[in-house]
C-alpha positions as CSV (number, residue, x, y, z in Angstrom):
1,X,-3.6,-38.2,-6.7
2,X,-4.2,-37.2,-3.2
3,X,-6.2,-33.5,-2.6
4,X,-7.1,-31.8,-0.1
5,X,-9.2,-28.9,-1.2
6,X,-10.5,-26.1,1.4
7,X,-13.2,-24.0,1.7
8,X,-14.1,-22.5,5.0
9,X,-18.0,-21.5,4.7
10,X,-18.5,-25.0,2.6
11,X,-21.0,-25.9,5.6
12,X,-21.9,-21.8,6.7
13,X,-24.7,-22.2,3.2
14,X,-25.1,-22.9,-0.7
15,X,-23.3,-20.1,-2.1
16,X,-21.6,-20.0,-5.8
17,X,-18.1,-21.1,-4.5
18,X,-19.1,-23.7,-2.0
19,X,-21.3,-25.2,-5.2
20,X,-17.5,-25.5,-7.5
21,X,-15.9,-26.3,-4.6
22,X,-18.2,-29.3,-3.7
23,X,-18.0,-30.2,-7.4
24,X,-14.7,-30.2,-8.0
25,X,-14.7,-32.7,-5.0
26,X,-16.9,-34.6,-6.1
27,X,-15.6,-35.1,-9.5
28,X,-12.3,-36.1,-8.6
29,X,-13.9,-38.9,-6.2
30,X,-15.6,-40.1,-9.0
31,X,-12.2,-40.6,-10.6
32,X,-10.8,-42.6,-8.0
33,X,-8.7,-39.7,-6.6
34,X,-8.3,-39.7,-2.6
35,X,-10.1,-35.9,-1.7
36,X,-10.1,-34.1,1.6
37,X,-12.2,-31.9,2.0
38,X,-11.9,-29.0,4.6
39,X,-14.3,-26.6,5.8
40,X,-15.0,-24.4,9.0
41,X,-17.6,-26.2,11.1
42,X,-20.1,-24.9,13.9
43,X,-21.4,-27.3,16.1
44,X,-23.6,-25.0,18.1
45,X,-25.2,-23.3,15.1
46,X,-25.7,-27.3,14.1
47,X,-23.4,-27.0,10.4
48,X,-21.2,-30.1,10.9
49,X,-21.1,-30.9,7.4
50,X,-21.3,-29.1,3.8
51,X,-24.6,-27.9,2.9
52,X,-24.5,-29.4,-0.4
53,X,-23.9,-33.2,-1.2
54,X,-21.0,-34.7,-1.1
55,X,-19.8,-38.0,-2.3
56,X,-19.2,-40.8,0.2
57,X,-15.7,-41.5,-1.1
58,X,-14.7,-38.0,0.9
59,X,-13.0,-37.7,3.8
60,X,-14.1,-34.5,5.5
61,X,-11.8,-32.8,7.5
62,X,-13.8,-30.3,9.4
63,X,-12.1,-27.6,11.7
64,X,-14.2,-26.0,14.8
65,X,-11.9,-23.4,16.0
66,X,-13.8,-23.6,19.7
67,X,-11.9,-27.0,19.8
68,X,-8.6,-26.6,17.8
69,X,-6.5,-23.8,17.0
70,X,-4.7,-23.3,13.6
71,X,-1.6,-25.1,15.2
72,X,-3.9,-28.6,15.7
73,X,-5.5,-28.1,12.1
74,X,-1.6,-27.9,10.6
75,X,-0.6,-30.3,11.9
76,X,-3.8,-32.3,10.6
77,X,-3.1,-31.3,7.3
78,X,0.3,-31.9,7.7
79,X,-0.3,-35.5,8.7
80,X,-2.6,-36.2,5.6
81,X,0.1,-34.7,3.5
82,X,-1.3,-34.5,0.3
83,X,0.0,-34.2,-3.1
84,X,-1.5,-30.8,-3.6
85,X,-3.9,-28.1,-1.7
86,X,-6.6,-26.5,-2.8
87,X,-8.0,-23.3,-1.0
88,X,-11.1,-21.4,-2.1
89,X,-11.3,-18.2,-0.5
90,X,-10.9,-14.7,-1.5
91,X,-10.2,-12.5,1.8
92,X,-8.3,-11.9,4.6
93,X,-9.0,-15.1,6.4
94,X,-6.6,-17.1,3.7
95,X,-3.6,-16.4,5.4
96,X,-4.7,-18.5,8.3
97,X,-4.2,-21.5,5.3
98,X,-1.2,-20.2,4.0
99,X,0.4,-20.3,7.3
100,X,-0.8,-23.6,7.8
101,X,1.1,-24.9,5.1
102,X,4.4,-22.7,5.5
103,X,7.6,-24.7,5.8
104,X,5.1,-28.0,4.8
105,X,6.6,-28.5,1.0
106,X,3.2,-29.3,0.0
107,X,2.0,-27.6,-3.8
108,X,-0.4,-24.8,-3.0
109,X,-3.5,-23.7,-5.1
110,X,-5.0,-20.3,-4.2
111,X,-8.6,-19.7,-5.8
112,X,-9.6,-16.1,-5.6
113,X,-13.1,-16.9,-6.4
114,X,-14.4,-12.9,-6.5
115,X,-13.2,-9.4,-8.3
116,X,-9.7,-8.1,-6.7
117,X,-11.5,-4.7,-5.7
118,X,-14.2,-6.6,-4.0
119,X,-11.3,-8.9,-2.3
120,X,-8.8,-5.8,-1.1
121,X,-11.5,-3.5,-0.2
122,X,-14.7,-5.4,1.2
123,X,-12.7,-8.4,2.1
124,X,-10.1,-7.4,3.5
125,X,-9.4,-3.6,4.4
126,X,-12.5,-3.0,5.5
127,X,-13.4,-6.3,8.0
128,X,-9.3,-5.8,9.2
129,X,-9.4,-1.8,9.4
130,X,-6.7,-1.2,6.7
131,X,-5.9,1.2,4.3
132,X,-6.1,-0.1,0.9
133,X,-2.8,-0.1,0.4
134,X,-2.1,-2.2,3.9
135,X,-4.6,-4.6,2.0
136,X,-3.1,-5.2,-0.9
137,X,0.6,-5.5,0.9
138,X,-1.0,-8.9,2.9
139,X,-3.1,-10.5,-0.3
140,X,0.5,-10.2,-2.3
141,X,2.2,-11.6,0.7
142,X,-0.5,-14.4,0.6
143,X,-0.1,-14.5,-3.3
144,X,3.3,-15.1,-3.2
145,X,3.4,-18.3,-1.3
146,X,1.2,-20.0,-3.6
147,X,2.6,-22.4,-6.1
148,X,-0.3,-21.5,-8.4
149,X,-3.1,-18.8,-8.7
150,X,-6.2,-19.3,-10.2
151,X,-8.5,-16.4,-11.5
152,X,-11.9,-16.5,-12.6
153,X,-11.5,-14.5,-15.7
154,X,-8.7,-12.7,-17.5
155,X,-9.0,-9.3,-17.0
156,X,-8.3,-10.0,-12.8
157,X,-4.7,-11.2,-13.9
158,X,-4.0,-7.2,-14.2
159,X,-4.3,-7.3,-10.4
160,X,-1.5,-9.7,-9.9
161,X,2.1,-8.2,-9.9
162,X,4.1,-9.0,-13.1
163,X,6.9,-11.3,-10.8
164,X,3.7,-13.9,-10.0
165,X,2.1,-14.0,-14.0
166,X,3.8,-17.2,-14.6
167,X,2.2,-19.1,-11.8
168,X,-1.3,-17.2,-12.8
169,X,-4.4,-19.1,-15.0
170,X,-7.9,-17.6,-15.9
171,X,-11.0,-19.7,-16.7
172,X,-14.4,-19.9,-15.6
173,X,-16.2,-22.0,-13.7
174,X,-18.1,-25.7,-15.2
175,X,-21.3,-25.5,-15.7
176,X,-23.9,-28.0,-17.9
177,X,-25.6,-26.2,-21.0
178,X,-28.8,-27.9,-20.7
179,X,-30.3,-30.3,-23.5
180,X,-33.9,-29.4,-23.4
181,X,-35.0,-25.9,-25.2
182,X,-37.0,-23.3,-23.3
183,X,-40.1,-21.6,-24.5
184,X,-39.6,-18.3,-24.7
185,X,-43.2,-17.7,-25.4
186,X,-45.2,-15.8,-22.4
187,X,-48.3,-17.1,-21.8
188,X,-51.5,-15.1,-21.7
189,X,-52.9,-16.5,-19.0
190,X,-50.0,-17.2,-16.7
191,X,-47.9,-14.4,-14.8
192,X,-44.3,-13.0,-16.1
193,X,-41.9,-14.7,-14.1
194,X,-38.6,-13.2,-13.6
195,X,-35.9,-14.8,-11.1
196,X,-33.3,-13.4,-9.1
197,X,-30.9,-15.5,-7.1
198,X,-28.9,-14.7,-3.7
199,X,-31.4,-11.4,-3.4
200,X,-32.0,-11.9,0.2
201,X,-27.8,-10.9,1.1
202,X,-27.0,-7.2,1.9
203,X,-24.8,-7.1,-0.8
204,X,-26.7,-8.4,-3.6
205,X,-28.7,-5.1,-3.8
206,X,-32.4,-6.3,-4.3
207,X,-34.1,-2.8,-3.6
208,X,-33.7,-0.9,-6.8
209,X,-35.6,-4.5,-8.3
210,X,-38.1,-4.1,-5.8
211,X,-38.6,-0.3,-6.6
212,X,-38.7,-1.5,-10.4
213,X,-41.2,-4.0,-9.4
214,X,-43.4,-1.3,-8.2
215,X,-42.9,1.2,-11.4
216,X,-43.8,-2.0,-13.4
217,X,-47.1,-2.8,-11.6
218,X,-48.6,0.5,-11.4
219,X,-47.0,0.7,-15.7
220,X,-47.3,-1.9,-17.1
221,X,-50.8,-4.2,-17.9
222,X,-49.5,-7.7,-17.5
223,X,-49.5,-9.6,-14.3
224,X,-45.9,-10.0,-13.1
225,X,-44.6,-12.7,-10.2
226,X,-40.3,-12.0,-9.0
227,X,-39.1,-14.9,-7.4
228,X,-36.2,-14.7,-4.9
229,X,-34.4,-17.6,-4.1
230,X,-31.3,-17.3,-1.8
231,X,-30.0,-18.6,1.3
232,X,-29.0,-16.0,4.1
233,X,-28.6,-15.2,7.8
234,X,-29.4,-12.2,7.8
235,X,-33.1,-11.9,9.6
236,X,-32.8,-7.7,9.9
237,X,-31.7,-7.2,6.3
238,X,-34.8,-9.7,5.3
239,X,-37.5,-8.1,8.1
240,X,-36.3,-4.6,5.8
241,X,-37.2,-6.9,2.2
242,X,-40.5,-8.0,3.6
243,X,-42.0,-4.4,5.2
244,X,-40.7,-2.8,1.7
245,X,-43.4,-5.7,0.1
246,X,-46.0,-5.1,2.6
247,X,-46.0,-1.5,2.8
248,X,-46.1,-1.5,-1.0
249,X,-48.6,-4.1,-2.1
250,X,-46.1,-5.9,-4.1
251,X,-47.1,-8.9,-1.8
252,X,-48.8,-10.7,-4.8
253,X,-46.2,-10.3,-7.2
254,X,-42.9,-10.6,-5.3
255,X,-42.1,-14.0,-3.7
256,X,-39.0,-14.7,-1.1
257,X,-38.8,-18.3,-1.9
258,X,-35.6,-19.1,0.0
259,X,-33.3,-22.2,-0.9
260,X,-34.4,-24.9,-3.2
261,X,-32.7,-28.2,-4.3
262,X,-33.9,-28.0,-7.8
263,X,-32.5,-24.7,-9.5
264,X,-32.7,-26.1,-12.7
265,X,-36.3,-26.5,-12.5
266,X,-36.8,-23.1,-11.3
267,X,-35.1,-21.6,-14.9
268,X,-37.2,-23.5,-16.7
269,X,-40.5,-21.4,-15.4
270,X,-38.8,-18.5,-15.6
271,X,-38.8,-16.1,-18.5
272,X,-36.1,-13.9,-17.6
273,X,-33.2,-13.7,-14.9
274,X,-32.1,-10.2,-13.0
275,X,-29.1,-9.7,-11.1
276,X,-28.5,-6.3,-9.7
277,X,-25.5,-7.0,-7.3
278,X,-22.7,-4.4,-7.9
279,X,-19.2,-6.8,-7.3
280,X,-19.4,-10.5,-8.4
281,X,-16.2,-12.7,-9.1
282,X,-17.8,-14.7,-11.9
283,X,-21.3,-15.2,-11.3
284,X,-23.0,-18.1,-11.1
285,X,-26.3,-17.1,-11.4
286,X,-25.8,-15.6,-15.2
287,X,-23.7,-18.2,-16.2
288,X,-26.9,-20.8,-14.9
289,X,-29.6,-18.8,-16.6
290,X,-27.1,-18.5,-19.8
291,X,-26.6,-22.4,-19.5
292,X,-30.9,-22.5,-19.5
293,X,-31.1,-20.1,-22.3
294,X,-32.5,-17.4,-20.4
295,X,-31.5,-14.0,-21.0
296,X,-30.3,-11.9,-17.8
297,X,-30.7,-8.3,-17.1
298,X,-27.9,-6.9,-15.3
299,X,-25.5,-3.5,-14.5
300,X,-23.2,-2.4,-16.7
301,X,-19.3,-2.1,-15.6
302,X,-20.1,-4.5,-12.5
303,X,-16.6,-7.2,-12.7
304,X,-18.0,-10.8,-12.9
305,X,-21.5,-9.6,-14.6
306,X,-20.6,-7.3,-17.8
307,X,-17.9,-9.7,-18.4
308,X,-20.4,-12.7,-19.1
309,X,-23.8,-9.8,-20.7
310,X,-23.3,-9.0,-23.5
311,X,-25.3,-6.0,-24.1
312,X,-28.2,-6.2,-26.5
313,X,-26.4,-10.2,-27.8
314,X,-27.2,-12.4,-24.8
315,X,-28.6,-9.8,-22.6
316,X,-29.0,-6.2,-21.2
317,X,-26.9,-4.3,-19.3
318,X,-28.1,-1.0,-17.7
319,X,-26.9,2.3,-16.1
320,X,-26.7,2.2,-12.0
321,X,-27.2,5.6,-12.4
322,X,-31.0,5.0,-12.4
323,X,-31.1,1.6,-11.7
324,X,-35.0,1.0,-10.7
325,X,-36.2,3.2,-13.7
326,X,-33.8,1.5,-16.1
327,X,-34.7,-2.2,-14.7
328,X,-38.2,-1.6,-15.6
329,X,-37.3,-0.5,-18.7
330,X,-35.8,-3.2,-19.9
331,X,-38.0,-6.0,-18.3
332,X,-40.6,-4.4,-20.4
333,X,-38.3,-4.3,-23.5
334,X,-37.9,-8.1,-22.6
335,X,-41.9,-8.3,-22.4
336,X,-42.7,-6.6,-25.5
337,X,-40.8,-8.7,-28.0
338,X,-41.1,-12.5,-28.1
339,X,-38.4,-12.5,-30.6
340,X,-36.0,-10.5,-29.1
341,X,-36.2,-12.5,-25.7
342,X,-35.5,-15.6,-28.0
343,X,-32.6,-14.4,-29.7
344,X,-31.1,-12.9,-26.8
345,X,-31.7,-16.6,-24.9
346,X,-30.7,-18.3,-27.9
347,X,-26.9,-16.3,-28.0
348,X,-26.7,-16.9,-24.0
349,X,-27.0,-20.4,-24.4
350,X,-24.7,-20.5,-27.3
351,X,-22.2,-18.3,-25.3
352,X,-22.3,-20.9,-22.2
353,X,-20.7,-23.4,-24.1
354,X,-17.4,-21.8,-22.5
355,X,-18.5,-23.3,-19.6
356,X,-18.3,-26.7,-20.6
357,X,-17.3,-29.1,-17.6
358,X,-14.8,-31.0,-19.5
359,X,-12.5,-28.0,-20.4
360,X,-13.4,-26.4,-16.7
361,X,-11.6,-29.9,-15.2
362,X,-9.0,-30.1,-17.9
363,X,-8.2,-26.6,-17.2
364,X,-8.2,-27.5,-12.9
365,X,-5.7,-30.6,-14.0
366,X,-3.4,-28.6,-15.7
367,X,-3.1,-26.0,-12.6
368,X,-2.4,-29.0,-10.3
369,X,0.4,-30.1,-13.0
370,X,1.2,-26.4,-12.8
371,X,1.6,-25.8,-9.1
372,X,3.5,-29.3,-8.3
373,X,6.5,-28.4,-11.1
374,X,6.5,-24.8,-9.4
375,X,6.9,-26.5,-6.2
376,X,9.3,-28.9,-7.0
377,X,11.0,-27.9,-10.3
378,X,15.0,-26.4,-9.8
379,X,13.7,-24.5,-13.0
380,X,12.2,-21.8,-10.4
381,X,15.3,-21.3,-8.4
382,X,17.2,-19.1,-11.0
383,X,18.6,-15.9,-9.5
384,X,16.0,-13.2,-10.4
385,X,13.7,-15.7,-9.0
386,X,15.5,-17.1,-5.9
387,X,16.0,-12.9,-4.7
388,X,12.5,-12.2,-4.9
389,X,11.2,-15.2,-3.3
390,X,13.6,-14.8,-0.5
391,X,12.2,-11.2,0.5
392,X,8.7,-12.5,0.4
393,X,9.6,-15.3,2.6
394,X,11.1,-12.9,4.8
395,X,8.7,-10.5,5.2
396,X,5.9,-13.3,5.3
397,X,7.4,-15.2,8.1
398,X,7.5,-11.8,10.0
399,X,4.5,-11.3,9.7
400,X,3.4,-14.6,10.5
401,X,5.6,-14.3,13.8
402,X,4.0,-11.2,14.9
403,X,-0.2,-12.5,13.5
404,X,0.3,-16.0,15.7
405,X,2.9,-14.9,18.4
406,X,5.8,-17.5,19.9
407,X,4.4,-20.8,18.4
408,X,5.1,-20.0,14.9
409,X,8.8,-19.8,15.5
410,X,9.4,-23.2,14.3
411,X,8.9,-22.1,10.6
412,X,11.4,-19.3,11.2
413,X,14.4,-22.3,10.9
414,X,16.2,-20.6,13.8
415,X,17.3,-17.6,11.2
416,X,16.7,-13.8,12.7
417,X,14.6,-11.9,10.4
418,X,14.1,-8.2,10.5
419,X,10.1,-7.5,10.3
420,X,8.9,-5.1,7.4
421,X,5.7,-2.9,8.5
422,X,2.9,-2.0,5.5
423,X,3.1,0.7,4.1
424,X,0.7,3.8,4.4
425,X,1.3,4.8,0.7
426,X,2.1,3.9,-2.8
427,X,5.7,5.9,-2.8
428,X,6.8,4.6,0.7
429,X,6.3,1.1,-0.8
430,X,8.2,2.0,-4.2
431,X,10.9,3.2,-2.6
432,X,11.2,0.2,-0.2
433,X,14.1,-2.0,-1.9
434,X,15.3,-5.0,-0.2
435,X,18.0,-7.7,-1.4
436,X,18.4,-4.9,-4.5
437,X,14.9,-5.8,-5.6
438,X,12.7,-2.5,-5.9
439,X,8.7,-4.2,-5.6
440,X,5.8,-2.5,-7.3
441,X,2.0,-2.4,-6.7
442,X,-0.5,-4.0,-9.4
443,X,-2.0,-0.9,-11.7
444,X,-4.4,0.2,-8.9
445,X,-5.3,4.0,-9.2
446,X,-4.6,5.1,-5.1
């Protein structure tokens, strides 16, 4: 089997999607596979490779778009041709890869590795200037090239239109429940020590921890250490962490650690795990604490964290309404009871057996298997399916014509096409019909 798989900030940091991504790869080396990977690179910032290791068996295909354009890297992956294409994103910049394999015939995979709201509205309208609506007109454009769609878990399947279900699978990501058991006594002598991972990026939303951290130190009697570990660029956001610590003597207890190789080790001196980001896809961070049998504290209707808490079973989940009060509140519920910080750990543990590696790549297999028959298969071209696919490759080629300019006309296959605009509301796009095939919006309130 010959994949390529994709994922443009594999050498921008260690992030939770970069981490599958390089796994995945790595795996499928290990079997003898022939991967390609492909990532954006930056040769002045000095990331000309993936931050995290990959095998030697790889070929990398980086693409520095100072040197080649999206035309060069087509016709890269055009020339590599492999039997399938895997591409982790979740925003806007995923139709640059779609277009790169338009009119190719090669079996596309899209991973949308975060929560649809977070994808349409952070991801996409906002970085583009679009409406909402505008936003989710391109991702089902995007959508409805690929030969497969993977989901992180179930409940982001309501996001997908009903015409695109059978081409739609849900599972989490692989992760390793670990062998050795924690102790979930807190010593006397030694500090509390709670961990947060990513903490240091805007939108991982430390300060209500740090404003906890303060309540809990002036509160409670029992010396407390938070350590931060995360990987970011962004020197203003941390200048605003650190004067928050200085200017409230909470330099002895809270600790930006950055990046470390050895995560695993950090769990196991840890007693508990916070995450107070309000939009995950499936996070990594609970599902590695769960896999160490360390409960997590986290918010309650946040996609990609309530989804994996279970409130008061393998965790706790709190209001944001008063997030810093609440935090300390249950660190200290935590604190107070050995035994309920066991048996929540304990369940967590037990729960993370869902992310077993062999049913993770099993389940990766199978969408491979998925996307070549929806590719190739004549059992797709029946009629209500042939109509619909024919408007989307209308209106996507459009689109593409007008987002690349003259040099995309070679996928147009010298046919004239009639360009469709977004549209500005929900009932100007349900009463758009085309080739007698009336298309309709996921359930997203407007």
């Amino acid at each position: 089997m010959k994949v390529f798989i994709y994922c443009q900030p594999l050498a921008a940091g260690k992030g939770g999607m970069e981490k599958v991504a390089t796994n995945l790869a790595n795996y499928w080396a290990a079997k003898g596979w022939e991967v390609y990977v492909g990532f954006m690179s930056y040769p002045k910032k000095g990331r000309l490779k993936p931050a995290y290791d990959v095998s030697r068996a790889i070929n990398l295909v980086p693409w520095d778009r100072e040197e080649s354009s999206i035309f060069d890297y087509r016709e890269v992956v055009g020339n590599i041709n492999p039997d399938v294409f895997l591409a982790f994103g979740c925003s806007h910049t995923a139709l640059d890869i779609a277009y790169i394999l338009d009119n190719q015939n090669i079996p596309y995979i899209i991973h949308e590795g975060s929560n649809p709201e977070r994808i349409i509205e952070n991801n996409w309208a906002r970085p583009l200037g679009l409406s909402k609506v505008e936003a989710m007109w391109q991702r089902e454009l995007l959508l409805s090239r690929a030969d497969a769609i993977r989901l992180t878990m179930s409940n982001y399947k309501a996001s997908i239109p009903e015409e695109f279900q059978y081409k739609v699978r849900a599972f989490p990501n692989a992760f390793k429940v670990k062998s050795f058991t924690l102790d979930n006594k807190i010593s006397e002598d030694a500090p509390v020590r709670i961990i947060n991972i990513g903490g240091l990026k805007k939108n991982k939303n430390i300060f209500p921890l740090l404003e906890a951290m303060l309540i809990l130190k002036k509160e409670y009697n029992k010396s407390l250490q938070l350590s931060i570990f995360s990987n970011s660029n962004q020197k203003d956001y941390i200048k605003k962490i650190s004067n928050f610590i200085k200017i409230n003597g909470l330099t002895d207890c809270v600790l930006l650690e950055g990046e470390t190789n050895n995560i695993d080790k950090e769990y196991l001196k840890s007693d508990m795990h916070i995450i107070t980001s309000l939009s995950e896809g499936l996070s990594s961070c609970v599902a590695e604490a769960m896999c160490h049998g360390i409960p997590s504290i986290g918010i309650k209707n946040v996609p990609g964290v309530d989804g994996l808490i279970e409130h008061d079973v393998n965790g706790i989940l709190v209001s944001n309404n008063n997030l810093p009060i609440d935090l300390a509140r249950a660190i200290m519920k935590l604190l107070d009871s050995s035994e309920y910080r066991a048996k929540l750990g304990a369940q967590a543990k037990e729960d993370a057996k869902i992310f077993s590696p062999e049913k993770a790549y099993k389940n990766w297999e199978e969408l491979i298997d998925l996307a070549i028959e929806n590719r190739f298969s004549k059992a797709k071209s029946n009629a209500s399916y042939g109509i619909l696919q024919q408007h989307y490759d209308s209106v996507r080629y459009d689109f593409y014509l007008r987002k690349y300019g003259v040099k995309s006309l070679d996928i147009l296959n010298g046919e004239k096409r009639t360009y469709q605009k977004p549209y500005s509301n929900k009932e100007e796009f349900l009463r758009f019909k085309r080739h007698e095939v009336t298309l309709r919006w996921s359930e997203y309130e407007f």
